[in-house]
C-alpha positions in Angstrom: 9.9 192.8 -185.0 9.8 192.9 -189.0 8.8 189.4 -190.5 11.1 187.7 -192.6 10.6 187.2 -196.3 10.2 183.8 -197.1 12.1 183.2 -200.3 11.7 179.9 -202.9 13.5 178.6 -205.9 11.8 178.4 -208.8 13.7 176.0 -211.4 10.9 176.7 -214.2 7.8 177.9 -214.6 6.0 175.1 -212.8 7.9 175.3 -209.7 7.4 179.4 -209.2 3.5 178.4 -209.6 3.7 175.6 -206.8 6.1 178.0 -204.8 3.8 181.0 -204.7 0.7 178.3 -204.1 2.2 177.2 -201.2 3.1 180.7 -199.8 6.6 181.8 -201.1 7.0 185.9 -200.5 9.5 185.9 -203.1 11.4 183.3 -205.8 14.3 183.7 -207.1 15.1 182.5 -210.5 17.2 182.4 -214.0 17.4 183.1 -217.4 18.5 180.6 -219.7 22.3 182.2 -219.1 24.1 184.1 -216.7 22.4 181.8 -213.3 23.8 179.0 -211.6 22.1 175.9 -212.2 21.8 175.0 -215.5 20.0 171.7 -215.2 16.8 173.4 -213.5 15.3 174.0 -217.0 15.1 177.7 -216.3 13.1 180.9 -218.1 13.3 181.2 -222.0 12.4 185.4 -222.3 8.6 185.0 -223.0 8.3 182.5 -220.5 10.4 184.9 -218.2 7.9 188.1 -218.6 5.3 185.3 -218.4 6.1 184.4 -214.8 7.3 188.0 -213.6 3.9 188.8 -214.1 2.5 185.9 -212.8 4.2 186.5 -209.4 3.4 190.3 -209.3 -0.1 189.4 -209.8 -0.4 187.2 -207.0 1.9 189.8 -204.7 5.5 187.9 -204.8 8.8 189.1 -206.0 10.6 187.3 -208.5 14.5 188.5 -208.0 16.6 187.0 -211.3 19.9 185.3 -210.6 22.8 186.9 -212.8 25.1 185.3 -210.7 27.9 183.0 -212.9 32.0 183.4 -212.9 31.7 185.7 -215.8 34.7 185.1 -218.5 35.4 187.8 -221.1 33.0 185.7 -223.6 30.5 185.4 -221.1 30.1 189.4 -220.9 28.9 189.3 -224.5 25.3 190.2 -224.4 25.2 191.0 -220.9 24.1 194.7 -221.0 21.0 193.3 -223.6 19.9 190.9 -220.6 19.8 193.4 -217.7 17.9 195.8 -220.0 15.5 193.4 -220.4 15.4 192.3 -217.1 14.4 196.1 -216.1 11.4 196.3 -218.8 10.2 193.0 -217.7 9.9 194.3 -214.2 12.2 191.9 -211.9 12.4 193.2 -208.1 16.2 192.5 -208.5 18.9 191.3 -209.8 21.3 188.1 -208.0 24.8 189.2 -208.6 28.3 187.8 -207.6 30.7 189.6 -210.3 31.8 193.6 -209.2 32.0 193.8 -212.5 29.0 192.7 -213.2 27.6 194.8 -210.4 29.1 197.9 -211.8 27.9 197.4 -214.9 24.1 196.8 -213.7 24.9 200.4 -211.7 25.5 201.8 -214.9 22.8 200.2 -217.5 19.9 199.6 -215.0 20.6 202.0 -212.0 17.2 201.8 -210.7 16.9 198.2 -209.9 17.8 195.9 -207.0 20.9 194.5 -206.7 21.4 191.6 -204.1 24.7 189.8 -203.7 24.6 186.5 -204.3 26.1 183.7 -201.9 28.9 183.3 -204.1 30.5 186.6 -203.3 31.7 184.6 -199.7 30.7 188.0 -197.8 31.6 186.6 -194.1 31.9 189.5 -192.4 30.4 193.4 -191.5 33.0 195.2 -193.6 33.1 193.5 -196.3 28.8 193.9 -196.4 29.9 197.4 -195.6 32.0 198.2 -198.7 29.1 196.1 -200.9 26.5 198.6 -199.7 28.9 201.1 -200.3 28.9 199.8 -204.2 25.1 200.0 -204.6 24.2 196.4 -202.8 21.3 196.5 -201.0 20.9 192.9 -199.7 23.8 190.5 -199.0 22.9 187.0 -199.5 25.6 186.0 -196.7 27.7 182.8 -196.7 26.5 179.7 -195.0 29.5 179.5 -192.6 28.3 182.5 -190.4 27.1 182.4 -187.0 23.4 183.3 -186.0 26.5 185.9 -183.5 27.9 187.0 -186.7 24.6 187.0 -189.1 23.9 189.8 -186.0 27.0 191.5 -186.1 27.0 192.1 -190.0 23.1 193.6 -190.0 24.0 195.7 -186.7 27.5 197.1 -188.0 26.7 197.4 -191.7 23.2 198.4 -191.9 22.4 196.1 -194.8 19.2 193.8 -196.0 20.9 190.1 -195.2 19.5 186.8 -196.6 20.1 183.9 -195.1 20.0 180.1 -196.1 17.1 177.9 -193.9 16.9 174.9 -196.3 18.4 172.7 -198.7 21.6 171.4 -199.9 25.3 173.1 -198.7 28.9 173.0 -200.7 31.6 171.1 -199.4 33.4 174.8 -200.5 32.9 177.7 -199.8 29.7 178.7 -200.9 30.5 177.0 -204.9 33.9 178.0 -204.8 34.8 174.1 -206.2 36.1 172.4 -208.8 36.1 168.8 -208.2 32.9 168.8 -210.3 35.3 170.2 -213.5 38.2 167.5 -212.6 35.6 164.5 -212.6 33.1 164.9 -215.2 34.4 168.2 -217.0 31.0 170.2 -216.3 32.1 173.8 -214.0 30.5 174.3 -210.9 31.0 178.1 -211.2 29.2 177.9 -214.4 26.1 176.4 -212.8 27.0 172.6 -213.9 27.8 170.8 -211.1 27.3 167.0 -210.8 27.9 166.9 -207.4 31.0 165.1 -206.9 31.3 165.8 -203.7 28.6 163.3 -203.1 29.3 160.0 -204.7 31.3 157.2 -202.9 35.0 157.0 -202.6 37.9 154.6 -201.7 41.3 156.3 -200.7 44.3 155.3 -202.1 47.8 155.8 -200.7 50.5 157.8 -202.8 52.6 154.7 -202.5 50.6 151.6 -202.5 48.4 152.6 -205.7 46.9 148.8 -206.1 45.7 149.0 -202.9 42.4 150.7 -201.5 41.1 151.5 -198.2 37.4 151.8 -197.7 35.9 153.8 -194.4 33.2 151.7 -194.4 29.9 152.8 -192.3 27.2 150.4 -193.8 26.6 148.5 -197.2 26.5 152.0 -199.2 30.0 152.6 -198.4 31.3 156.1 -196.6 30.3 160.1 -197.7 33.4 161.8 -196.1 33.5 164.5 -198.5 29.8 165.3 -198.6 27.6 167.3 -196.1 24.5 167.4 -194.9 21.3 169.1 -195.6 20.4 172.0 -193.8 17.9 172.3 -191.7 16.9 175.2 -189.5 13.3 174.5 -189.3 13.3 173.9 -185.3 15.1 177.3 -184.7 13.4 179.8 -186.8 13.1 182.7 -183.3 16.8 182.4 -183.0 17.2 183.1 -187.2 14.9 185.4 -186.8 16.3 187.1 -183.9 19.6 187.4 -185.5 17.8 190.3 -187.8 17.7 188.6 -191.3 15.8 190.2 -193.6 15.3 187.0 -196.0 14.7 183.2 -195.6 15.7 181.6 -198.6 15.3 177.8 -199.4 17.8 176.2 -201.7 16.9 173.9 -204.3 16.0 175.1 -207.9 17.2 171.6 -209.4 15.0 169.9 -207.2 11.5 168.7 -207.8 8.5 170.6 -207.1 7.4 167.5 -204.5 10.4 169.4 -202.9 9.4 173.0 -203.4 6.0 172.4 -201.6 6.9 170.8 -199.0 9.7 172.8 -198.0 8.0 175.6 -198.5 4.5 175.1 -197.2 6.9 173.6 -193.5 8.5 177.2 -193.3 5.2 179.1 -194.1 3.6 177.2 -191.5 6.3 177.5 -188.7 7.0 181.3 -189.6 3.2 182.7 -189.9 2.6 180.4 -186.5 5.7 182.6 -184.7 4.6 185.8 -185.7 0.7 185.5 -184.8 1.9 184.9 -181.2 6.0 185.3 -180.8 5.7 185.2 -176.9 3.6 181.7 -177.0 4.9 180.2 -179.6 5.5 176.6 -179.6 7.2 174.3 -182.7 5.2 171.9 -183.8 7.3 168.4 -184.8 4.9 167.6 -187.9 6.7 170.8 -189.4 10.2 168.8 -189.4 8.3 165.3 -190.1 6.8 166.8 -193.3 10.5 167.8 -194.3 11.6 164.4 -193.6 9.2 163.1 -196.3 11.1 164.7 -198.6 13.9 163.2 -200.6 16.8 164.4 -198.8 20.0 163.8 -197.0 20.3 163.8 -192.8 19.8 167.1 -191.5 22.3 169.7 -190.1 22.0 172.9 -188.5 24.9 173.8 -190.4 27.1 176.2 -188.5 24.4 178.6 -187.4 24.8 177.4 -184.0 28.1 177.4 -183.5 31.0 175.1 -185.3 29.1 172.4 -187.7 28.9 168.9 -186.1 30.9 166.7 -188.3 28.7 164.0 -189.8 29.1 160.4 -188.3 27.0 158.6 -190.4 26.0 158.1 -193.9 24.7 160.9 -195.9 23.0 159.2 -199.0 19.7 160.6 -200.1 16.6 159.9 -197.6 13.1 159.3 -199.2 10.0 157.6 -197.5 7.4 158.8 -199.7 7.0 158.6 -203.3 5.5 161.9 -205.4 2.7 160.2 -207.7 0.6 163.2 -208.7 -0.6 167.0 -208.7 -4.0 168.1 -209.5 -4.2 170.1 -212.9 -8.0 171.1 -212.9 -10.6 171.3 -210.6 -13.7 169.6 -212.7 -16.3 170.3 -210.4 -17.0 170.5 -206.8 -15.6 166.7 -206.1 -14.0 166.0 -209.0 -9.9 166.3 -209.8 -7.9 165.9 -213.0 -4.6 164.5 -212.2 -1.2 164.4 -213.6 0.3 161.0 -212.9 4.2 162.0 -211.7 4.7 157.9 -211.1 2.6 154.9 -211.2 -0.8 155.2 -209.9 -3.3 152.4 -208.8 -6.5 151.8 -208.1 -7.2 151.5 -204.7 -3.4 153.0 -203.4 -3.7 154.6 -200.1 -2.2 158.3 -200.7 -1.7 161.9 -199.0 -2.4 164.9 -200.4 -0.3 167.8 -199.4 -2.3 170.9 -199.6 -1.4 174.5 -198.6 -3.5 174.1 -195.1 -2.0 172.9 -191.8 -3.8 169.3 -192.4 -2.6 167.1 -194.4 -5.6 164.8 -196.1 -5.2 160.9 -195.9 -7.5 158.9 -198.5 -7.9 155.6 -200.9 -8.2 155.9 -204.6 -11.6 154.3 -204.7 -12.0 155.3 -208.5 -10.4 156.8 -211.8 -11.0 157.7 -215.0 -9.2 158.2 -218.1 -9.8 162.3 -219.6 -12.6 160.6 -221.8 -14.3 159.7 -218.5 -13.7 155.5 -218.9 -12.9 153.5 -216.6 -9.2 152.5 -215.4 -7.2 150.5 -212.7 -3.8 152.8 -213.4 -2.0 155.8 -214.8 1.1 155.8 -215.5 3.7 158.8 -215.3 2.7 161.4 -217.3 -0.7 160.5 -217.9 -3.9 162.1 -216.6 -6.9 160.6 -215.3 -9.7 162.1 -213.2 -10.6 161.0 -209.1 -13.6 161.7 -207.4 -13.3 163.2 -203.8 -15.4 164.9 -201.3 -12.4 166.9 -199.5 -11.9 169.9 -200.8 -8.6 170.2 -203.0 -6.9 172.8 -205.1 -5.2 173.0 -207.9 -1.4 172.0 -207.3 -2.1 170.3 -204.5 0.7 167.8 -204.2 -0.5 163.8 -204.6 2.0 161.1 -202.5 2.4 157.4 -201.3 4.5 155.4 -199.0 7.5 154.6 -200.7 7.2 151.0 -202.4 9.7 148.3 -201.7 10.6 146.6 -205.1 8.1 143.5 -204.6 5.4 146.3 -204.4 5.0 146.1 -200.1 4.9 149.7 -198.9 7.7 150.6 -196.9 6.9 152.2 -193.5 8.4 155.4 -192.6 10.6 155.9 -190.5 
């Protein structure tokens, strides 16, 4: 049984780094045009070649999303980009355009091409003709069936990716524009706002001074909006299903987000394959996930026809990300990057790349100039003394604070 690749966004140059820490096989990525999501920050060229070779060196793929509803203006350029794509070494390139795909046949015939999610491919033929036009992995839409996901790698012979993680379009797979009517920013251009996710009141054709809330609780009703999706407690059934690629959405999110997702799903899937026939799923995989801000899971439809949600969907977050360390000093000594407001004397995590996740008091800072301090505020660094072990990127957290400064329990 081959083991999956385990594939993470990487919004910038930070996230890849945390990614890849935390045990990514590949990331997948952008340019500063032609991706998806334009408010991830995203690669400037040196910073690009920078990180391509950053991956390589540690042993990871970095596939580069070229993956936008190309216009006629939008091709302007175009060939430049894949050139340079190929002579910084990318493993491949994210396409959703057969224009665009013929085109990257033509200028760059040696490299990759994987079809991005966009494309909608939902069943074996169409995967079919894509291999047929010089795809060799199909990124495959989120509304297949672990049955189907089968089907397609059986009857087509094709590399699939599937999704395991992260947020899901009320469309088809982006295919939206409710982000363009409300706030003017495109979806298909890698703008969207989300929409689909504030809160509504509906209004009758007739009666327009009068509107009827669906109320659930005080933060008012999500019926356009799904859920996150979570697949974490059936990774032998994903894996079963043949895919080729477990990919984590998320490069807009933060890198609090990137570690712990991807340090859950390194975890569950190195723990399947040392043992597949003894296997056993551990729930502190899913309760690490659940620390992360995010909105009630879903298995999507994976398992058969999605579950409508019954309840409300607004974000979920029970920890707060204060910190990463920047620098190990010395054997027991960390330089930190405040993310949020540190204290002296907060009880924190720290989320390391290891099974264990380390529980310990700030018992003492220092400013960079080695003086001593009672805070840091975001942004700032100060140094901690402790006798555990950490690394570099290892990810700093607290209980969520309620506004009068109590710590909130999790739940």
């Amino acid at each position: 049984m081959k083991k999956p690749e385990l594939l993470a966004p990487a919004g910038n140059m930070e996230k890849m780094k945390v990614a890849i820490h935390y045990g990514a096989d590949a990331v997948y990525l952008s340019g500063k045009k032609f991706g998806l999501r334009a408010a991830a920050g995203n690669f400037g060229a040196e910073e690009l070649k920078e990180g391509i070779e950053y991956a390589h060196e540690k042993g990871v793929k970095v596939y580069v999303t070229v993956n936008i509803f190309f216009h006629n203006i939008d091709l302007n350029g175009l060939e430049v980009y894949l050139l340079s794509l190929e002579n910084m070494g990318a493993d491949a390139i994210i396409i959703s355009d057969p224009g665009v795909i013929a085109l990257a046949r033509e200028i760059v015939p040696h490299m990759e091409i994987h079809l991005s999610t966009q494309a909608n491919s939902t069943n074996w033929r169409s995967a079919a003709f894509w291999k047929g036009n010089g795809v060799s992995r199909i990124n495959l839409a989120r509304e297949l069936s672990l049955e189907e996901i089968r089907e397609v790698k059986d009857r087509a012979g094709i590399e699939v990716e599937t999704f395991v993680h992260g947020a899901v379009c009320m469309a088809y797979s982006g295919r939206c524009h409710m982000s363009s009517h409300m706030t003017g920013r495109n979806a298909n251009y890698g703008e969207c706002t989300h929409s689909c996710r504030w809160e509504y009141t509906i209004v009758e054709r007739k009666r327009p001074s009068e509107s009827f809330d669906v109320e659930e609780d005080e933060r008012g009703t999500y019926f356009f909006n799904s859920r996150d999706l979570c697949m974490i407690e059936h990774l032998p059934e994903l894996i079963r299903s043949g895919t080729d690629s477990l990919k984590i959405e998320g490069r807009v999110k933060g890198i609090n987000y990137v570690a712990g997702a991807v340090r859950s799903y390194r975890l569950a899937l190195d723990s399947y394959f040392n043992d597949p026939e003894k296997y056993v799923f551990k729930k502190e995989w899913l309760e690490e996930l659940r620390k992360l801000s995010h909105r009630n899971y879903d298995t999507g439809f994976y398992l058969g026809k999605e579950t409508r949600p019954t309840e409300e969907s607004s974000y979920v977050r029970q920890y707060d990300f204060i910190g990463v360390i920047k620098e190990v000093m010395d054997e027991n000594r960390y330089l930190i990057e405040a993310r949020n407001k540190v204290l002296l004397g907060d009880k924190i995590e720290v989320m390391g790349k290891g099974e264990h996740i380390i529980s310990l008091s700030i018992d003492n800072m220092l400013s960079p100039e080695e003086l001593e301090i009672t805070q840091a505020q975001p942004g700032q660094l100060f140094i901690m003394n402790n006798k555990n072990g950490l690394e570099v990127m290892d990810i700093l957290r607290r209980e969520k604070r309620e506004k009068n400064g109590v710590i909130k329990a999790a739940v």
